[in-house]
C-alpha positions as CSV (number, residue, x, y, z in Angstrom):
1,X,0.0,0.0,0.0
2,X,2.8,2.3,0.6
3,X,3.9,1.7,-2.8
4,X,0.8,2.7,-4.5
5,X,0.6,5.7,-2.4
6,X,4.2,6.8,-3.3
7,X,2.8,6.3,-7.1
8,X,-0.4,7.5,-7.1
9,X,-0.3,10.5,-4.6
10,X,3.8,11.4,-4.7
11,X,5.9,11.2,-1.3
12,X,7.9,8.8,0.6
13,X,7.6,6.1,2.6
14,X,9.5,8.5,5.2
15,X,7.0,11.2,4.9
16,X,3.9,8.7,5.0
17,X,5.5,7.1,8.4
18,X,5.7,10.8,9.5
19,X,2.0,11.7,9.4
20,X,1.3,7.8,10.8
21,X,0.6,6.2,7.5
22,X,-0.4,3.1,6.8
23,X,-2.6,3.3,10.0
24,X,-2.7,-0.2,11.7
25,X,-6.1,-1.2,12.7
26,X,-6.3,-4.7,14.2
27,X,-3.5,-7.0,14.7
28,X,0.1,-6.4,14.3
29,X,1.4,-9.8,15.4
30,X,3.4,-12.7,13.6
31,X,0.2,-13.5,11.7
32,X,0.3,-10.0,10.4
33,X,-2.6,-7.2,10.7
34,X,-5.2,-5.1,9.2
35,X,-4.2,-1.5,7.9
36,X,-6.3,0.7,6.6
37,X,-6.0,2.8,3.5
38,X,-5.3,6.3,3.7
39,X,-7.6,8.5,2.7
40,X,-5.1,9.9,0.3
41,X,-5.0,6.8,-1.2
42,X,-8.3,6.3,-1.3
43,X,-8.8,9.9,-3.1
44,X,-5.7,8.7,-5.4
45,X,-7.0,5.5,-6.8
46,X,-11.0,6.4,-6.8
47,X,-10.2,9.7,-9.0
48,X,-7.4,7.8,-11.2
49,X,-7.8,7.2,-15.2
50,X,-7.3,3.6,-16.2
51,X,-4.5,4.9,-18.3
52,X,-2.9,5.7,-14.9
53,X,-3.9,2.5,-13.2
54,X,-2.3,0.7,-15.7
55,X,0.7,2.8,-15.6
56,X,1.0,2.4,-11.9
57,X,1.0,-1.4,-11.5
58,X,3.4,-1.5,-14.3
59,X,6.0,0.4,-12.1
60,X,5.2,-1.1,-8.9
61,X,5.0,-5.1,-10.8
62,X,8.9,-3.8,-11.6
63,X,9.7,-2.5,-8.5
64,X,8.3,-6.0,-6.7
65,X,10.9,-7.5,-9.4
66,X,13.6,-6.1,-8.5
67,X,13.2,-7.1,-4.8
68,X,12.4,-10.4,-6.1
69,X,9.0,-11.0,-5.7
70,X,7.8,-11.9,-9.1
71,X,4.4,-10.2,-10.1
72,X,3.4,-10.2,-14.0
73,X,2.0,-6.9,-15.2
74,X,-1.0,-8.4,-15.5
75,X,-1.8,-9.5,-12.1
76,X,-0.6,-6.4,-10.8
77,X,-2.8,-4.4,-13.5
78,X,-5.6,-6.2,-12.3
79,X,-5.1,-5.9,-8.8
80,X,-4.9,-2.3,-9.0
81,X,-7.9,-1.7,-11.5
82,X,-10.2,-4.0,-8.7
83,X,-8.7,-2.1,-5.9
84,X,-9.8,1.5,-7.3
85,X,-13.0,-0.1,-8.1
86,X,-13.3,-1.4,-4.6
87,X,-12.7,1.7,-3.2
88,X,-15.1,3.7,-5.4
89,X,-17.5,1.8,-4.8
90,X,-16.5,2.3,-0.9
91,X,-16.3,5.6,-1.0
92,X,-19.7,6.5,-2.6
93,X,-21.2,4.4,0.5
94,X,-19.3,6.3,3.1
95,X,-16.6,3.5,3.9
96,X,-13.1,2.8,3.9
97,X,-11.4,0.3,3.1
98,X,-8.4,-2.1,5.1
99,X,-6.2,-4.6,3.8
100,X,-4.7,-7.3,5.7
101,X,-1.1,-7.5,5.4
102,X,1.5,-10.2,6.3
């Protein structure tokens, strides 16, 4: 998540730990825990063209590469375009959204 707030909404990881980003929700253990996403984030990926989207997961699919954790570009396109769905669809009810992370 930090990643796709780096690429969608510009900063760095630094400055998102700064103003207590990702915000941890539940958990925070071994198992891992439940974070939710920012409501930059949020703003970032509802309001984002596909065109944008795609060249988002593109970046992040080579950044994952590089710290060898293989992701195709099409997996990570399609995680992306259902996540900004997702939170759309969210947002318009007046909800976040959180992600569980390991």
């Amino acid at each position: 998540m930090v990643d796709w707030e780096c690429l969608l909404a510009g900063g760095t990881f630094d400055e998102l730990v700064e103003v207590g980003e990702p915000r941890i929700v539940a958990g925070q253990d071994n198992a891992g825990a439940v974070v939710a996403i920012s409501p930059r984030l949020s703003a970032a990926l509802a309001d984002a063209e596909r065109s944008k989207l795609r060249e988002v997961a593109a970046v992040w699919a080579a950044q994952r590469a590089e710290d060898g954790e293989a992701i195709d570009s099409e997996t990570a396109d399609a995680i992306m375009t259902d996540l900004a769905a997702l939170v759309s669809t969210a947002r318009r009810q007046g909800q976040g959204v959180y992600c569980w992370v390991a």
